[in-house]
C-alpha atoms as an extended CHARMM CRD file, in Angstrom:
* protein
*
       112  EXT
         1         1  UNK       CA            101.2860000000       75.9100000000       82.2820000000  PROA      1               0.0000000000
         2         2  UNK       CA            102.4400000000       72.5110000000       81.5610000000  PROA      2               0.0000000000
         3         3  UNK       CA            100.8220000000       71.2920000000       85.1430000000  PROA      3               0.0000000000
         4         4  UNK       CA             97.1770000000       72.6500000000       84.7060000000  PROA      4               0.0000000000
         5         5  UNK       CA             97.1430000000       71.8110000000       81.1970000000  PROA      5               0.0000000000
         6         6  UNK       CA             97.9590000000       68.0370000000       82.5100000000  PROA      6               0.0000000000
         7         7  UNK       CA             95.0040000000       68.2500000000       85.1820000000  PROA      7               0.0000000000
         8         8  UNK       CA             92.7680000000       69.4770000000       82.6000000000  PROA      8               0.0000000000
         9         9  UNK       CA             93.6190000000       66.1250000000       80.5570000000  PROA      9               0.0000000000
        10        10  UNK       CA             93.3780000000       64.3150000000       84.3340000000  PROA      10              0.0000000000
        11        11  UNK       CA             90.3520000000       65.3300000000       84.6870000000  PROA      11              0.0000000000
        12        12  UNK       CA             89.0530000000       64.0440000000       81.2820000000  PROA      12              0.0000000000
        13        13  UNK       CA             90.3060000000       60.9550000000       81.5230000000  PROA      13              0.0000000000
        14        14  UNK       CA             88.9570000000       60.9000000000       85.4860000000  PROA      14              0.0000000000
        15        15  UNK       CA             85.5050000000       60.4540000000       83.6700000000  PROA      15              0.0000000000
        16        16  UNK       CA             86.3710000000       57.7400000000       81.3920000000  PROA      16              0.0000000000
        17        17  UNK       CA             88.0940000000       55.2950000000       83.5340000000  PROA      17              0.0000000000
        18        18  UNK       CA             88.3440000000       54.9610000000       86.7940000000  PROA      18              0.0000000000
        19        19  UNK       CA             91.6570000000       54.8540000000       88.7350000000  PROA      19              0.0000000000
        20        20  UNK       CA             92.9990000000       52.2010000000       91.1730000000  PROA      20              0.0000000000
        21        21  UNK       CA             91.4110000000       53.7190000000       94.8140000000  PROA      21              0.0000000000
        22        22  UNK       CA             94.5190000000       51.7620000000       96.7530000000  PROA      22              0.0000000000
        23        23  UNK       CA             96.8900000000       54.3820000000       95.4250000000  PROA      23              0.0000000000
        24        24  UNK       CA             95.4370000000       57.5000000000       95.8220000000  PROA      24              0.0000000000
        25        25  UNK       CA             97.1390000000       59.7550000000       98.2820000000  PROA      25              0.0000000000
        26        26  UNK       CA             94.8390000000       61.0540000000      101.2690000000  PROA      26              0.0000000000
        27        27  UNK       CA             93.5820000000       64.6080000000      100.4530000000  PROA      27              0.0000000000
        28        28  UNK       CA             95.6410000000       66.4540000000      102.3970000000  PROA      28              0.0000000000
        29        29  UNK       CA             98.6100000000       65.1040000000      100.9030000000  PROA      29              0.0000000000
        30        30  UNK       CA             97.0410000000       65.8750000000       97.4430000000  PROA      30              0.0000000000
        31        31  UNK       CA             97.1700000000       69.8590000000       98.6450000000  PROA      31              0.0000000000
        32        32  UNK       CA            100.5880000000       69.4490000000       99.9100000000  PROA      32              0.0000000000
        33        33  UNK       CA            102.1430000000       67.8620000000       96.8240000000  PROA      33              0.0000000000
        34        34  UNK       CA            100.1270000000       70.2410000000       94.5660000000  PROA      34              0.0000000000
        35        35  UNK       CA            100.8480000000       73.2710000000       96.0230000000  PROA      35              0.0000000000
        36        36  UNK       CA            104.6150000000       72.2980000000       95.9500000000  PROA      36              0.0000000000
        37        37  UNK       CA            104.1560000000       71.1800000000       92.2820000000  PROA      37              0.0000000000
        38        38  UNK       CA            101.9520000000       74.6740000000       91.2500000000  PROA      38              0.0000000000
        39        39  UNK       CA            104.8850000000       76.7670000000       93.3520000000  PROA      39              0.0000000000
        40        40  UNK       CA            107.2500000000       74.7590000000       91.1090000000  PROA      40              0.0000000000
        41        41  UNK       CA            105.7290000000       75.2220000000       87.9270000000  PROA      41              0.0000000000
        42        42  UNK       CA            105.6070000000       79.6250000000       88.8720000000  PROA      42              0.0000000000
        43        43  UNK       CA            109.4550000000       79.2400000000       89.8520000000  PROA      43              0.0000000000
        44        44  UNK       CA            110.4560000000       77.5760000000       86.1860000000  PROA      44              0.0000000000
        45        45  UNK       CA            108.0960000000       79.6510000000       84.1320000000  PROA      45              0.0000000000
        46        46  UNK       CA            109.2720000000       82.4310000000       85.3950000000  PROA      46              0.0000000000
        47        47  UNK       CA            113.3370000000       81.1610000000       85.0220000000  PROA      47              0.0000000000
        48        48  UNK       CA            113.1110000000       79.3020000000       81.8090000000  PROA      48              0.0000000000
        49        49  UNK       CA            111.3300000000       80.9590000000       78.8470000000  PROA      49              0.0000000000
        50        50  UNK       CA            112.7840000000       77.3250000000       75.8160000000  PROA      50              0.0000000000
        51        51  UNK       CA            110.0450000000       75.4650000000       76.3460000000  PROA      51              0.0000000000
        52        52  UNK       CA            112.3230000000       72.3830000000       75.8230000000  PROA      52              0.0000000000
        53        53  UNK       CA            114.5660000000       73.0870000000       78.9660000000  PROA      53              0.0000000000
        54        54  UNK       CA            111.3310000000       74.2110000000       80.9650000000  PROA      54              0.0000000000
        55        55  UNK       CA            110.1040000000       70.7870000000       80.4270000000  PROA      55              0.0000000000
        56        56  UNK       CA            113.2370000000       69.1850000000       81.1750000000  PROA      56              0.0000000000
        57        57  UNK       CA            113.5760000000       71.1880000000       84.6990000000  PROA      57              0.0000000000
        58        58  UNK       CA            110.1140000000       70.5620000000       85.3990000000  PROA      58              0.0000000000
        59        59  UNK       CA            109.9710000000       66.8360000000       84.6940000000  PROA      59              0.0000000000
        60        60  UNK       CA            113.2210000000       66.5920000000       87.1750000000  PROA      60              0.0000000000
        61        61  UNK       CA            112.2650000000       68.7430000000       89.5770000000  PROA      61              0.0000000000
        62        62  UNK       CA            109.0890000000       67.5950000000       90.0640000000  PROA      62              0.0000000000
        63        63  UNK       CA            110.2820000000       63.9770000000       90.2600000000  PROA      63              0.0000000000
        64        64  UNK       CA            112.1590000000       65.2240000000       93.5870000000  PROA      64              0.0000000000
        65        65  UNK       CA            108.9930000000       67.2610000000       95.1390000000  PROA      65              0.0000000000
        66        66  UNK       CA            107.1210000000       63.8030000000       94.5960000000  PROA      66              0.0000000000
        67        67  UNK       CA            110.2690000000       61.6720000000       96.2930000000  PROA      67              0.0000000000
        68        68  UNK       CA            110.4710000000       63.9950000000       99.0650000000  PROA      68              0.0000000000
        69        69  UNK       CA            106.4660000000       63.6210000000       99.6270000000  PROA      69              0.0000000000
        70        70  UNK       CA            107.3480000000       59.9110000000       99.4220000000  PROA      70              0.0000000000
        71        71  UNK       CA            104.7620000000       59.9780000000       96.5660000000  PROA      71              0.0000000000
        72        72  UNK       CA            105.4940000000       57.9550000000       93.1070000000  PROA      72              0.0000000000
        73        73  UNK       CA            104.6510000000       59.4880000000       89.7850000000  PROA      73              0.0000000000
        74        74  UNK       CA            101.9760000000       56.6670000000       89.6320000000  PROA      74              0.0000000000
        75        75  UNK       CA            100.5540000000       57.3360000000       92.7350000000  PROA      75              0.0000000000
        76        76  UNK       CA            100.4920000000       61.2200000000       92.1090000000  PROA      76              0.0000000000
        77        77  UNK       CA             98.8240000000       60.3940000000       88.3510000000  PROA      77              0.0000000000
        78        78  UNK       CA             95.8450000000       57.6730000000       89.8370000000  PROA      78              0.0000000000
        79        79  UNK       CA             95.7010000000       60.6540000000       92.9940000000  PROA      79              0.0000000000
        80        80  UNK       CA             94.5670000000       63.6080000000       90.1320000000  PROA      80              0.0000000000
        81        81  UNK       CA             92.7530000000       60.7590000000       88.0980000000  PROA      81              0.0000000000
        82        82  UNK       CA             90.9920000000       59.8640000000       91.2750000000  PROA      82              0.0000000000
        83        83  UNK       CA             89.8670000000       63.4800000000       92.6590000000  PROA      83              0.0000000000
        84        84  UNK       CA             89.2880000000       64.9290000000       88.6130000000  PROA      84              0.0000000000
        85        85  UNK       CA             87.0430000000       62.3930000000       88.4920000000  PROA      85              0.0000000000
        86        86  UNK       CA             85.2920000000       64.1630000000       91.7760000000  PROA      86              0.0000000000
        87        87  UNK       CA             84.7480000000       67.8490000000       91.0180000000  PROA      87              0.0000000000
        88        88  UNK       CA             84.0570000000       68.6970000000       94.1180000000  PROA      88              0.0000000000
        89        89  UNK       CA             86.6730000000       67.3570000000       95.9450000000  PROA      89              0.0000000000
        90        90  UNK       CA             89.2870000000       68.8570000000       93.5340000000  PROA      90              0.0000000000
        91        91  UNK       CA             87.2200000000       72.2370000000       93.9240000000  PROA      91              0.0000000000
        92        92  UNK       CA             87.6880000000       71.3470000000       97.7360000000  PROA      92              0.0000000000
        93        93  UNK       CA             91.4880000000       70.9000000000       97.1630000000  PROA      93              0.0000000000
        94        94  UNK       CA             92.6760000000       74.0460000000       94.6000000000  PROA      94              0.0000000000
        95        95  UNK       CA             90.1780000000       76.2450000000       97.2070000000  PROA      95              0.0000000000
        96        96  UNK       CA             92.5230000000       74.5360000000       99.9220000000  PROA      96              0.0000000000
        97        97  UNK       CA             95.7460000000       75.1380000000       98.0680000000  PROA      97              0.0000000000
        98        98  UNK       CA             94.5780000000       78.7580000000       97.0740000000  PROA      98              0.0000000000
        99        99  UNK       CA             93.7920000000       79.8900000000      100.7450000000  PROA      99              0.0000000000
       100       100  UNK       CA             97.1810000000       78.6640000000      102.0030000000  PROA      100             0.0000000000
       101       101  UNK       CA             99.1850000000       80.2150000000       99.1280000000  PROA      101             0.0000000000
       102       102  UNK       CA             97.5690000000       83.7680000000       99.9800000000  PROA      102             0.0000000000
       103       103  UNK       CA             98.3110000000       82.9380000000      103.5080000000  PROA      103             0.0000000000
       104       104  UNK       CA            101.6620000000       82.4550000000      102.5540000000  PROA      104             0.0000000000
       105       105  UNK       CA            101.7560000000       85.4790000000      100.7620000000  PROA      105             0.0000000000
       106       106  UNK       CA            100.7950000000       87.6040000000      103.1850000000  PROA      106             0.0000000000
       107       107  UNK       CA            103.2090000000       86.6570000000      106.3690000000  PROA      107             0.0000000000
       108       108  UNK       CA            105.8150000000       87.0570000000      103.3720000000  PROA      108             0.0000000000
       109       109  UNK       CA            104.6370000000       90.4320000000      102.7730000000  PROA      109             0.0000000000
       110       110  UNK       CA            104.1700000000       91.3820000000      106.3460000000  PROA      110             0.0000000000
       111       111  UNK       CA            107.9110000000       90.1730000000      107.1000000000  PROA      111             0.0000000000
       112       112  UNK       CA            108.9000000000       92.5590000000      103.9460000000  PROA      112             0.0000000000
């Protein structure tokens, strides 16, 4: 979706210039925000099939998952500038955001 395809670019541009370190968010706000923004991203794929009000929704809605982190857009860009630019510690973070999603979906299936 719209989100990976903008951490694939992230990531590029990671390599060719290097982002500001005094606004990258800590790590483990990085998996936080990013696993809100991925769950996002499934919810409004899944609801909005015009690409044109899919990006709308998503551009709003992720503005308010970044608010209620306390997180500006800026900060959030230089964050997945910052750790694109460090493959390992991204690796570290989707790995992070991938256990905790399966987590998730298991206690949701066991309460089913």
């Amino acid at each position: 979706g719209i989100l990976f395809v903008f951490i694939l670019f992230s990531c590029a541009d990671g390599l060719e210039r290097l982002p500001d370190e005094g606004k990258v968010i800590s790590k483990e706000k990085m998996i936080t925000v990013t696993k809100d923004m991925i769950k996002l991203e499934s919810f409004i794929q899944s609801n909005y099939k015009n690409v044109a009000e899919y990006h709308k929704v998503m551009i709003t809605s992720g503005d308010s998952i970044l608010k209620q982190h306390g997180v500006t857009k800026d900060q959030y860009e230089q964050s997945m500038e910052y750790y694109g630019s460090r493959q390992s510690e991204m690796q570290e973070i989707y790995a992070s955001i991938l256990d905790d999603l399966n987590r998730e979906l298991a206690e949701y299936q066991r309460k089913k």
